[in-house]
C-alpha positions in Angstrom: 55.9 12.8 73.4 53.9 10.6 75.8 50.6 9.6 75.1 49.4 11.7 78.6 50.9 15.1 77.2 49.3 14.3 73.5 45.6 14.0 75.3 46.5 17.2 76.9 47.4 18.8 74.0 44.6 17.7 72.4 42.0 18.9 75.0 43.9 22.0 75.1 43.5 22.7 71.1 39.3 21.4 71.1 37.4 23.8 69.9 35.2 25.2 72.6 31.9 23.6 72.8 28.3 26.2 71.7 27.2 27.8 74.1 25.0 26.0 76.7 21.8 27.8 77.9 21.7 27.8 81.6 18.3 29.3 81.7 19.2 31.8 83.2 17.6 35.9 83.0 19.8 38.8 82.7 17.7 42.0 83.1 18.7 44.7 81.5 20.7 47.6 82.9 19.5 50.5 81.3 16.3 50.5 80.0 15.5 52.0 76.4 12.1 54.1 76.2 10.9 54.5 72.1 11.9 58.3 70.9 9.0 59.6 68.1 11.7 61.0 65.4 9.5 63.5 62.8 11.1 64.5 59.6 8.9 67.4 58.4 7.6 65.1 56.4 4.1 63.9 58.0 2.2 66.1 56.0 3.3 65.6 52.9 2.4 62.8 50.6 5.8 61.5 48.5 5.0 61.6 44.6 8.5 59.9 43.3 11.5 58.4 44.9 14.9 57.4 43.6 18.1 57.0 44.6 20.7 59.2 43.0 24.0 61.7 43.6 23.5 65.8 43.5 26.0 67.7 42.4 26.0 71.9 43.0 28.4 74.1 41.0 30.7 76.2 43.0 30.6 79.4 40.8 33.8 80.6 42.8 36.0 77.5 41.6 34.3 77.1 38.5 33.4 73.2 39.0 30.9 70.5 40.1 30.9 69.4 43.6 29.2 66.9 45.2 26.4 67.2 47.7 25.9 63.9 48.5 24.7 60.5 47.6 21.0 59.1 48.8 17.0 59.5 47.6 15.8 62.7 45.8 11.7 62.7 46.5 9.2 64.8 45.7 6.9 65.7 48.2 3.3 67.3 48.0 1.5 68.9 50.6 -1.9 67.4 51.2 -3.3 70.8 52.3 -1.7 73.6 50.0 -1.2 71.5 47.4 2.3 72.6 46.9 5.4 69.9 46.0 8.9 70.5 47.4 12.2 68.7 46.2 13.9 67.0 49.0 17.1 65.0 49.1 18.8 63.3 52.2 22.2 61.3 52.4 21.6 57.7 52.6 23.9 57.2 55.7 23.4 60.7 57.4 20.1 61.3 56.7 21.7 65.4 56.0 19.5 67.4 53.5 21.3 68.3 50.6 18.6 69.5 49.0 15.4 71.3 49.7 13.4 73.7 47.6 9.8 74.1 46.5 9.3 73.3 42.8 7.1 76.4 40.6 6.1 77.4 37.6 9.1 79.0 36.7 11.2 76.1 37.1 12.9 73.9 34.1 15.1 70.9 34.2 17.4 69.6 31.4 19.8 67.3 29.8 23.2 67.6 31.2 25.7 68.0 28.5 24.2 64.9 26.4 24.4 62.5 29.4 21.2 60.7 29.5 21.6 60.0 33.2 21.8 63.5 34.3 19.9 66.8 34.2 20.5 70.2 35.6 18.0 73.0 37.2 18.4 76.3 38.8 16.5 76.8 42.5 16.2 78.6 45.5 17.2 76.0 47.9 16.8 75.7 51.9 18.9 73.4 52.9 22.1 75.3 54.1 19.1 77.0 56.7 19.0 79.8 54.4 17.6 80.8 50.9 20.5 80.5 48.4 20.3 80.4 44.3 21.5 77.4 43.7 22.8 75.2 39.8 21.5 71.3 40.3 22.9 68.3 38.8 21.8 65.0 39.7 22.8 61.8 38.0 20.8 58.8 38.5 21.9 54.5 38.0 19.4 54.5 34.3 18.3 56.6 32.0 14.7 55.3 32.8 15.1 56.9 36.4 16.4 60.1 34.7 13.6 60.6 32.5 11.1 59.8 35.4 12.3 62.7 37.2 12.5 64.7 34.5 8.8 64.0 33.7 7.7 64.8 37.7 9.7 67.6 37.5 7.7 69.5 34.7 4.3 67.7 35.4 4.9 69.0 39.3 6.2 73.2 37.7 2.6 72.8 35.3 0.6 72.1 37.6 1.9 75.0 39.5 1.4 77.5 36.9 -1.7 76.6 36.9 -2.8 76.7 40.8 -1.1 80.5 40.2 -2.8 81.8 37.5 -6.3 80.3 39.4 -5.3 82.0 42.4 -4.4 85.3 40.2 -7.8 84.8 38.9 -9.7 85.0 42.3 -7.7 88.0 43.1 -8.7 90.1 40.0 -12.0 88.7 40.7 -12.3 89.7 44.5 -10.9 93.2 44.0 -13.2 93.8 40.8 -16.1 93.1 43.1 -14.5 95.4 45.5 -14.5 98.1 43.2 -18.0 97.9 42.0 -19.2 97.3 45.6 -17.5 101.2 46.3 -18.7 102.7 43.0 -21.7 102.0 44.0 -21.8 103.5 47.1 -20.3 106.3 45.8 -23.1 106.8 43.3 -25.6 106.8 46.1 -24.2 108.9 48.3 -25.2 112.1 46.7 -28.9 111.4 47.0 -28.0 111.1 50.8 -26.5 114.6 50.9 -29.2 115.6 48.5 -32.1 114.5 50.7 -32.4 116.6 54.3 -35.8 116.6 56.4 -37.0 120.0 56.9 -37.2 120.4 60.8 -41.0 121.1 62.2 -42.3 124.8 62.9 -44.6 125.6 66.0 -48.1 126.9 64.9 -47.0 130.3 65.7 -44.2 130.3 63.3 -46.3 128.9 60.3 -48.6 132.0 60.8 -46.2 134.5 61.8 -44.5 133.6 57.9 -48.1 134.0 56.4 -48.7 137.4 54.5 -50.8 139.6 56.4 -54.7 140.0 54.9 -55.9 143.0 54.0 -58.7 145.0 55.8 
């Protein structure tokens, strides 16, 4: 091989040089306008967040299945005060998960595994109310029992907000009761009490017993 074909070669096989800026401005075809994206979430303040897997059990084949893999939260409203459970895919973004959290509510152990616990609900998330068996499984037991905590601080608190709006109700139709007893009580001295209509002269004298002569 001559030593003309070997610098050929060799130009050939150089790597290509960077990039060189020719200073040049490329405007862009299309332009891209900023889309507001709302999750439902705006009023809501978030009380916990951690990443986990949900599992619901299919009562027709008898067996866990999975619902998906992302962050469990729970969210509180900051006007009515009440706290949801909500749970997206990490990738998707898909609720897998979505359900208020009450009184009524417990969560547990799952079969000794520290990492997991179980709960019933009525969830939302298929678009319609379904009764649904939890089981969520988290990376450390500390995460477990942190949600395990929320979850019963969050259904106490909710028994209490009932029984206080329970109260209030007793309380207003109590009132309403005595407010119509009373009237009831005063409503025969209405009946009771009738002004006699006025009598001409004439009739006052024609009702007077005659004198004698």
């Amino acid at each position: 091989m001559s030593s003309t074909d070997l610098e050929h070669r060799e130009e050939d096989e150089a790597p290509a040089g960077d990039d060189e800026d020719t200073g040049a401005h490329v405007a862009p075809i299309v332009k891209l306008e900023a889309v507001a994206v709302t999750t439902g979430e705006e009023d809501e303040d978030p009380i916990l967040d951690l990443k986990s897997k949900l599992y619901r059990f299919d009562k027709d084949g008898n067996q866990w299945k999975e619902r998906g893999a992302g962050t469990v939260k729970f969210l509180k409203h900051k006007v009515t005060g009440k706290v949801r459970l909500v749970m997206r895919q990490s990738k998707t973004l898909k609720i897998c998960a979505n359900h208020f959290i009450v009184s009524s509510m417990t969560v547990q152990e799952h079969s000794g595994n520290e990492k997991s616990c179980v709960w019933h609900a009525r969830d939302f998330a298929d678009g319609e109310l379904k009764d649904e068996f939890f089981c969520i499984r988290f990376a450390s037991i500390e995460n477990c029992k942190n949600f395990m905590e929320t979850f019963q601080e969050v259904a106490e608190s909710q028994k209490t907000k009932e029984e206080n709006k329970d109260a209030s109700a007793a309380a207003g139709l109590l009132e309403k009761l005595s407010v119509e007893e009373k009237t009831d009580e005063d409503a025969p001295e209405k009946e009771c009490k009738t002004d006699e209509p006025g009598k001409t002269d004439a009739e006052k004298k024609a009702e007077e017993p005659a004198s004698s002569a």
